[in-house]
Wavefront OBJ file of the C-alpha trace (Angstrom):
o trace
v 0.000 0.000 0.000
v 1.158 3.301 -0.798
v 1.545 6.365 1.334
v -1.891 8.427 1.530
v -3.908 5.268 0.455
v -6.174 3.247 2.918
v -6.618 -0.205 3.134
v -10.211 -1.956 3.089
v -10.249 -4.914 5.755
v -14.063 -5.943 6.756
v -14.107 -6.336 10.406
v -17.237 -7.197 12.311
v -18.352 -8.545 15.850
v -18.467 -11.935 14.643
v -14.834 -11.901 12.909
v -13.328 -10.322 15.894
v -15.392 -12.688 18.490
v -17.328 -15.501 16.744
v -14.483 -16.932 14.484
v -16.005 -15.790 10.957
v -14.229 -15.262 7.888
v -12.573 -12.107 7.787
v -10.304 -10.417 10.249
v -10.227 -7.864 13.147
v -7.918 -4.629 14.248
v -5.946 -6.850 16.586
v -4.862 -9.235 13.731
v -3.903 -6.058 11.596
v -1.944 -4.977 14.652
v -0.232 -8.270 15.084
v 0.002 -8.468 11.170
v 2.114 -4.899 11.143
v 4.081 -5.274 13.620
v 5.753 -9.018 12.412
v 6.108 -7.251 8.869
v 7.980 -4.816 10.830
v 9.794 -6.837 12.609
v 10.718 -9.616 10.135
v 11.803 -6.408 7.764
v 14.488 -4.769 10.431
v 15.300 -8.134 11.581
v 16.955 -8.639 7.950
v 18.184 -5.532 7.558
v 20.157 -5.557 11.427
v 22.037 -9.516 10.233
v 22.866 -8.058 6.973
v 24.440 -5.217 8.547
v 26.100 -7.398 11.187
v 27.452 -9.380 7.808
v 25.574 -11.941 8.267
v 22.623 -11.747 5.836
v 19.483 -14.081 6.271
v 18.576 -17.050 3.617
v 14.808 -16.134 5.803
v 13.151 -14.764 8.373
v 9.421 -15.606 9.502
v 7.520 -14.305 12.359
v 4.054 -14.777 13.943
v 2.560 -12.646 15.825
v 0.048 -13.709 18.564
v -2.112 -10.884 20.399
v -3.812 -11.268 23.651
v -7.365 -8.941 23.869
v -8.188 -8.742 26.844
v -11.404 -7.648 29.336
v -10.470 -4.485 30.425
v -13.274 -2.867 32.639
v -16.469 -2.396 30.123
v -14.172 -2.641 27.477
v -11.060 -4.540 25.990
v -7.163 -3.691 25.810
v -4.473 -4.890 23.815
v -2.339 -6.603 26.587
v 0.378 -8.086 25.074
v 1.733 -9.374 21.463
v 4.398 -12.367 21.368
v 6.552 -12.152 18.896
v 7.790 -15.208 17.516
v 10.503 -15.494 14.787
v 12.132 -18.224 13.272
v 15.272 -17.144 10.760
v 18.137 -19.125 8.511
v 21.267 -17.276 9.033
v 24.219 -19.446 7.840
v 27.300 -19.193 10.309
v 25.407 -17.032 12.934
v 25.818 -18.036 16.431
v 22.429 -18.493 18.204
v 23.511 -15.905 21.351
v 24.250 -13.428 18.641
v 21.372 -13.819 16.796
v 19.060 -13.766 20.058
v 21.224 -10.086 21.026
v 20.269 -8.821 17.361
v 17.015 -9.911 17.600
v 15.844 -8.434 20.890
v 17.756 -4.974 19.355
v 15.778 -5.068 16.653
v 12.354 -5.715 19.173
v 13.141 -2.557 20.340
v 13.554 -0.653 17.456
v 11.620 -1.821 14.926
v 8.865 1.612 14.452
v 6.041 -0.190 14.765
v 7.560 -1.703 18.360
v 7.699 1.672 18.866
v 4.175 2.546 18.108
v 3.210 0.309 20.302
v 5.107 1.209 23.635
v 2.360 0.664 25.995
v 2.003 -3.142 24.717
v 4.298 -5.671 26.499
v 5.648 -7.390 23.401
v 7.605 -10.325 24.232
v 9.826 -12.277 21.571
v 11.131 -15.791 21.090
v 13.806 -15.885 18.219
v 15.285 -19.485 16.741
v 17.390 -19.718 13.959
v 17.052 -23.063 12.237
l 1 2 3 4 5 6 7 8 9 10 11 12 13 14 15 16 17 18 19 20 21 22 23 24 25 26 27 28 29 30 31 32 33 34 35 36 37 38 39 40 41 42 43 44 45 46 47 48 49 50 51 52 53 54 55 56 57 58 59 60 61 62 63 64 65 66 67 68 69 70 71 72 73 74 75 76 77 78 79 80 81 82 83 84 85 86 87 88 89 90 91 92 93 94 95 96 97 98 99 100 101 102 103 104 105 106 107 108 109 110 111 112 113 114 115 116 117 118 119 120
């Protein structure tokens, strides 16, 4: 999608409570920020020199009852990468850096995000 244009996503009660076809803000959330993530994960191991053959990450988000409403409270992060000759301890360092700064981590500063990074 290009700057200045909006996306159409059909959201409804039922596809955010009932299981229906479609999806809901929270998945759009979760969607964005495992783009995000995935995207400055690659670009942080090819700057370390150690570019990635792949990096894939899920995002799970936890809506939760939050008085008469609902809240966002947390997103795990979980990312699963092929980076020939990296060291797992390394990779875990870069990954939690990039956690941090990733701009949609960033956007979302009052979310505990958590993260569990594997390389294969």
């Amino acid at each position: 999608m290009k700057p200045g244009h909006a996306a159409e996503v059909p959201f409804s009660v039922a596809t955010r409570f009932e299981g229906k076809d479609g999806s809901n803000p929270e998945e759009m959330i979760g969607a964005a920020l495992a783009g995000c993530f995935s995207m400055a994960l690659s670009a942080a191991l090819d700057k370390a020199g150690t570019p990635p053959r792949s990096v894939r990450t899920e995002a799970v988000v936890s809506l939760d009852k939050d008085g008469v409403g609902f809240a966002i409270s947390k997103i795990d992060l979980t990312t699963v990468a092929s980076v020939p000759g990296l060291e797992p301890s390394r990779f875990e360092l870069i990954a939690q850096e990039t956690k941090e700064s990733c701009p949609v981590s960033k956007a979302l500063l009052g979310t505990k995000i958590g993260l569990t990074a594997r390389l294969e």
